[in-house]
C-alpha positions, 0 to 999 in steps of 0.5 A: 408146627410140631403136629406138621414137622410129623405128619412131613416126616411120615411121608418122608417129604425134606420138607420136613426137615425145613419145618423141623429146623423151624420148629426148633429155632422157635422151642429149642427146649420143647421135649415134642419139637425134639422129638418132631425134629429127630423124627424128620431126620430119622424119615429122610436116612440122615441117621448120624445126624439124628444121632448127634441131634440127640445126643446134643438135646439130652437134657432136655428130654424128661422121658429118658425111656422114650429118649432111648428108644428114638436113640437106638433106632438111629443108632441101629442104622448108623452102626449097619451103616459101617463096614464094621460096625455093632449094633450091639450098641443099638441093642444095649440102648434098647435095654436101657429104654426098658429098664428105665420103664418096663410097661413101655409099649414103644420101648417093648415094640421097638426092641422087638421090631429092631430084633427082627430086622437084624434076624433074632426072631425067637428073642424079638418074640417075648418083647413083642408079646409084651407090647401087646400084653401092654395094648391089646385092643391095638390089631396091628400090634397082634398082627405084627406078632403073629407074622414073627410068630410064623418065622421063629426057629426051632419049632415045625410049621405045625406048632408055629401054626397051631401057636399062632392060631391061639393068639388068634382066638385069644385075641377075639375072646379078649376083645369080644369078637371085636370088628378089629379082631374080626378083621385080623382074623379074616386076614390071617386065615386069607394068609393061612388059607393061601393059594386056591391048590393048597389050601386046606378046607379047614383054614377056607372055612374059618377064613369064609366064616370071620368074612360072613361075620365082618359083612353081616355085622358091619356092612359099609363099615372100614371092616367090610371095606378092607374085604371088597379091596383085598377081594379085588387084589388077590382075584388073581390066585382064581386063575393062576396058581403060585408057580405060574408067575415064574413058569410063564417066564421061564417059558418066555425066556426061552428060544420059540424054537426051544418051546414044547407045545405044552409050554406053547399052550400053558402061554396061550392059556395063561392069555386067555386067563389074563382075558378074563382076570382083567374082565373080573376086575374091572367088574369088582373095581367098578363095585367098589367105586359105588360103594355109599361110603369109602373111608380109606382114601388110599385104597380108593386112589389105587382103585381109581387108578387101577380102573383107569389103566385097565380101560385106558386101552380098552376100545368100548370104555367111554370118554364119560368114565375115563373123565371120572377116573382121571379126575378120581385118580388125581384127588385121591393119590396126593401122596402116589410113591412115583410120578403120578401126572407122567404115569397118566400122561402114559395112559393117555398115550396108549388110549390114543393109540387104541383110539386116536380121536379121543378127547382125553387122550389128547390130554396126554402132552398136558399131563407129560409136562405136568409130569416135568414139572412134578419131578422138578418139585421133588428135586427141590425136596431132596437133599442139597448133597444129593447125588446126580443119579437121584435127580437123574432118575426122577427127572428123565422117565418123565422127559421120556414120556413127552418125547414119547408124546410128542414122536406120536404126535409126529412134532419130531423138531420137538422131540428132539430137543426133549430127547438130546435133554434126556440124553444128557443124564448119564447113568454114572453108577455103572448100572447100579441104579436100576431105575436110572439105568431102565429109563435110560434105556428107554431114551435109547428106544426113544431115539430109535423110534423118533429115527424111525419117524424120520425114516432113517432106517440105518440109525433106528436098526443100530439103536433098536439093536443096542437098546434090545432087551431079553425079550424073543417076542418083543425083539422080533415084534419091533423089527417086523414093524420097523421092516414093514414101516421100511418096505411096505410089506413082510415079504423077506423079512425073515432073512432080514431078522437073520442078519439082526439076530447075528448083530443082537449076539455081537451087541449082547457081548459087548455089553456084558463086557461092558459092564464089568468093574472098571475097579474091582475092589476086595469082596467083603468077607463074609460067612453063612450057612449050606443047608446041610446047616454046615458052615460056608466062608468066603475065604473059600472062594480066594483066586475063582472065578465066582458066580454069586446069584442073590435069590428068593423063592418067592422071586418068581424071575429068580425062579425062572432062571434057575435052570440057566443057572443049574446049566451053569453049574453043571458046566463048571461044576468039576472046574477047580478055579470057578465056582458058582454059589446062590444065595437065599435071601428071606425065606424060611429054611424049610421053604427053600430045603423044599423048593429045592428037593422038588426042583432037584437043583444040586448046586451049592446054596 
C-alpha cells in the first residue's frame, strides 16, 4: 500500500490521498506510510495540510534530516501562499536538514532546487554540486546543475558556457564515457547548438559527435531512443527559424489590407513549409514506430498520438493504419495530461469530414461519450471543496465535442439537448480560468452552427458575431460559408461582410467593457527593477491609468504584439495620468537588453 499511495501521488491522482488515509489507519507509527501519506498530500497542493500532518507525526519519524526537507518543501508553498508570507522559514528548514546530516543527496538537492525556484541561482549552485558530488553517476542530477550553471549572474555568457562545458566533460571522464554521460552530453550540445541560424560550427561537431557515438555503441538501446524521439520533435528548426513563430503571427494579426507583400509571401512560404514539415514527420514517426524495441512507453504514446492527428485529415491514410494508431494511442497514454477519449473523438470528426464514408470516423460519437464519461471520473478524483469552475472546465470541452458530433451527424434534436447542458456551466472567475472561458467559447460557436443547421440565419449571424475571435482569416471564412449555406452563392457577399465587420466592432467594444473588474481591489505592492539596473515601486503608478503587459521573450504571442503595445506607448507616452509598463518574466537580463536593443522598443521595462 505504502508502494501504491506514491506511485498515486506521482500522478497527482486524489486517489492517492484515500490510499494514503488507509495506510495510515493501518501503520499510524510506520516512518515510510508518513512519508507516502505526506507525499499525496504534497502532490495534490494541500500544503498547510501536509504541513500539520508532519508536525503531528514528528516523532515518529527516526530520519530527522529526511523530515526536514519533506517539512521545508511544504512549508515553502505555505509560506508563498500568503499575502505576506517568508519563506525564509522554509530555507531556515532546509539548513537544519543539512546540518543534521551533510552527505544528504535530497537535503543537498532540495535546498538547491528550493533556491532556485525562489530565484537565488548563484547560492543554489554549491548545494547542487554537492548533491552531485554525493551521486555521480545520476545524469539528471548533473543536468540539472548544468541549466542553473547557464542562468547564474555575474558571469558573461562565455564563462558560464565555457563552465558548463567542464561539468560536461568531467562528467564523461567520471563515468568513462558512460551511455548516461554520452546521452547528457548529446542533449547539451543539441542545447548549445540551438537553432540551425546560430549555431555555431563548433558545438554541431561535438553535438554530431556524442549522437555517432550513442548510434555506434547502443544501437535499439533507451539511448538511441532518446535520439530518434528528440529528432522527430525539433525537425521543426529545419524549416523555420526561432523568430518565425512570432513573426507569422504578428503578421496574422494584422488587417489583410495592412499586409506588405513581403509579409503575403513570408505567410504563403511559411505554408508550404508546414507542407513539408508535416511529410517529414509522418516519415520519422512511422520509423520510429518500427523500432525492434521501445522502452519509453511515454514517448511511444505521444508518437502514436502524433502520427494519428497527422493522418486523421490526410485523404490517402488507410482505414488499417489509423485502427493501429487508435488502438496504439489508447494502450500507451494511460496517464495523457487531458481528456484522451474527447481529443480522439475530435480527431475522428476532422476524418469524417475529409472522408465521410470511414468507418473509423464513424467512431467518433463512441469516443465523445467516452470523453464524458472520463471526465466525470476525474471529477470524482478532485477534491470535495472543489470549486465549480474546476469541474466545469473538465467537463464542458468534452460535452462540446458531441454536440460537435452529433450537429455533424444533423441529430439536431440531440444536439441540442447536450448544448442547453453546456451552457449551464457558466464561467464565474471573470475570465480568469482561461481554459474554461476557450471552452465556453466554443459552446457560443457550437450554437451558432447548430442554428446555422437549422437554417435560422438571424440567431447563427448574432452568435458567429458574439463568439468571434482575432482572427481576420478565420472571421471572414465563416461568414462566407454561413453566406453561401444562406444564399446559395457569394455573389454580394462582400457588402454583406461589410455590415458584419461594423457589427464585430460594437461587439468587440462591449466585450472589453465587459470584462472589466466589477471590484477592483488594492494593487499589491510591488518593486523591481529597469534595465538600467535602477529601482522600479509601484507606488509610482498611484492615481494612473496603467497598462501592465506580463511578457517573455520566449512567448512568441507576447513578441508578436509588441509593436501594438510600442503603439500604445507612444500615444500615452507624454500623458502624465497613464502609464504603461511591461514586465519580463523568465529570461536571462542579457536575453531581454538584447531583444530589446535590436527591436528598438523604448518603452518602460
Amino acid at each position: 500500500m505504502i508502494a501504491l499511495t506514491v506511485a498515486q501521488a506521482y500522478t497527482k491522482s486524489a486517489e492517492s490521498l484515500q490510499t494514503g488515509a488507509k495506510l495510515i489507519k493501518i501503520a499510524p507509527n510506520n516512518e515510510e506510510a508518513i512519508f507516502a501519506y505526506n507525499s499525496a498530500l504534497f502532490r495534490n497542493d494541500k500544503d498547510q495540510e501536509a504541513v500539520e500532518f508532519l508536525e503531528k507525526n514528528r516523532s515518529s519519524v527516526k530520519n530527522q534530516s529526511r523530515f526536514l526537507v519533506s517539512f521545508a518543501s511544504s512549508t515553502y508553498y505555505v509560506e508563498k501562499s500568503k499575502e505576506k508570507g517568508d519563506v525564509k522559514k522554509a530555507f531556515d528548514l532546509f539548513a537544519q536538514a543539512l546540518k543534521l546530516n551533510p552527505p544528504s543527496v535530497n537535503a543537498n538537492y532540495y535546498y538547491g532546487n528550493y533556491l532556485t525556484m525562489a530565484n537565488r541561482i548563484n547560492e543554489a549552485i554549491p548545494y547542487l554540486q554537492n548533491a552531485v558530488k554525493l551521486s555521480p553517476n545520476v545524469a539528471s542530477l548533473r543536468t540539472y546543475l548544468w541549466q542553473r550553471i547557464e542562468t547564474q549572474s555575474g558571469k558573461t555568457d562565455d564563462q558560464k558556457k565555457r563552465e558548463v562545458e567542464k561539468a560536461v566533460s568531467d562528467f564523461l571522464t567520471q563515468t568513462k564515457n558512460s551511455p548516461e554521460a554520452l546521452l547528457a552530453a548529446w542533449n547539451k550540445y543539441r542545447d548549445l547548438a540551438g537553432w540551425k541560424e546560430t549555431a555555431k560550427a563548433a558545438d554541431v561537431k561535438k553535438r554530431d559527435y556524442f549522437e555517432k557515438q550513442i548510434l555506434q555503441k547502443y544501437p535499439n538501446t533507451k539511448f538511441d531512443e532518446e535520439i530518434a524521439y528528440m529528432q522527430i520533435n525539433t525537425v521543426y528548426g529545419k524549416y523555420f527559424r526561432k523568430e518565425d513563430g512570432a513573426k507569422r503571427l504578428e503578421i496574422q494579426l494584422k488587417k489583410k489590407a495592412k499586409r506588405t507583400a513581403e509579409e503575403v509571401k513570408f505567410l504563403e512560404d511559411s505554408i508550404e513549409k508546414e507542407k513539408k514539415l508535416k511529410t517529414e514527420q509522418i516519415a520519422l514517426q512511422r520509423i520510429y514506430l518500427k523500432r525492434p524495441k521501445h522502452f519509453n512507453k511515454m514517448y511511444l504514446g505521444s508518437i502514436y498520438l502524433n502520427l494519428l492527428y497527422n493522418l486523421a485529415s490526410e485523404k490517402d491514410s488507410t482505414e488499417e493504419e489509423l485502427s493501429k494508431l487508435l488502438k496504439g494511442s489508447l494502450e500507451y497514454n494511460k496517464d495523457y495530461y487531458d481528456n484522451l477519449n474527447s481529443y480522439i473523438a475530435g480527431l475522428l470528426l476532422n476524418r469524417q469530414k475529409e472522408q465521410p464514408n470511414s468507418l473509423i470516423a464513424k467512431d467518433a460519437e463512441k469516443y465523445a461519450r467516452l470523453g464524458i464519461e472520463e471526465a466525470e471520473n476525474k471529477v470524482k478524483e478532485l477534491p470535495k471543496d472543489a470549486k465549480s469552475d474546476k469541474i466545469h472546465e473538465l467537463k464542458l470541452s468534452p460535452i462540446n465535442t458531441l454536440a460537435d458530433v452529433l450537429i455533424k451527424q444533423e441529430r439536431l434534436d440531440e444536439a441540442e439537448a447536450v448544448l442547453l447542458k453546456a451552457s449551464q456551466m457558466k464561467d464565474e472567475t471573470g475570465g480568469q480560468n482561461f481554459l474554461l472561458k476557450r471552452a465556453g467559447d466554443y459552446t457560443e460557436q457550437l450554437w451558432a452552427k447548430f442554428y446555422a443547421a437549422k437554417k435560422d440565419w438571424i440567431r447563427a449571424e448574432e452568435l458567429y458575431i458574439k463568439s468571434s475571435g482575432e482572427d481576420e482569416d478565420i472571421i471572414r471564412t465563416t461568414f462566407e460559408n454561413l453566406y453561401e449555406k444562406k444564399n446559395g452563392k457569394k455573389d454580394g457577399f462582400d457588402n454583406f461582410f461589410a455590415e458584419i465587420q461594423t457589427k464585430l466592432k460594437v461587439k468587440a467594444k462591449e466585450k472589453v467593457l465587459s470584462s472589466r473588474l466589477r471590484e477592483p481591489k488594492e494593487i499589491v505592492p510591488f518593486s523591481l527593477k529597469n534595465l538600467d539596473d535602477t529601482a522600479f515601486s509601484s507606488e509610482s503608478l498611484k492615481g494612473k491609468v496603467t497598462v501592465i503587459n506580463i511578457w517573455g521573450v520566449w512567448c512568441s504571442p507576447c513578441v508578436a504584439e509588441m509593436p501594438e503595445l510600442q503603439q500604445l506607448y507612444d500615444k500615452y507616452k507624454n500623458d502624465k495620468e497613464v502609464a504603461v509598463l511591461t514586465i519580463d518574466h523568465g529570461d536571462e537580463l542579457s536575453k531581454v537588453k538584447k531583444f530589446m536593443e535590436e527591436k528598438n522598443i523604448p518603452c518602460p521595462f
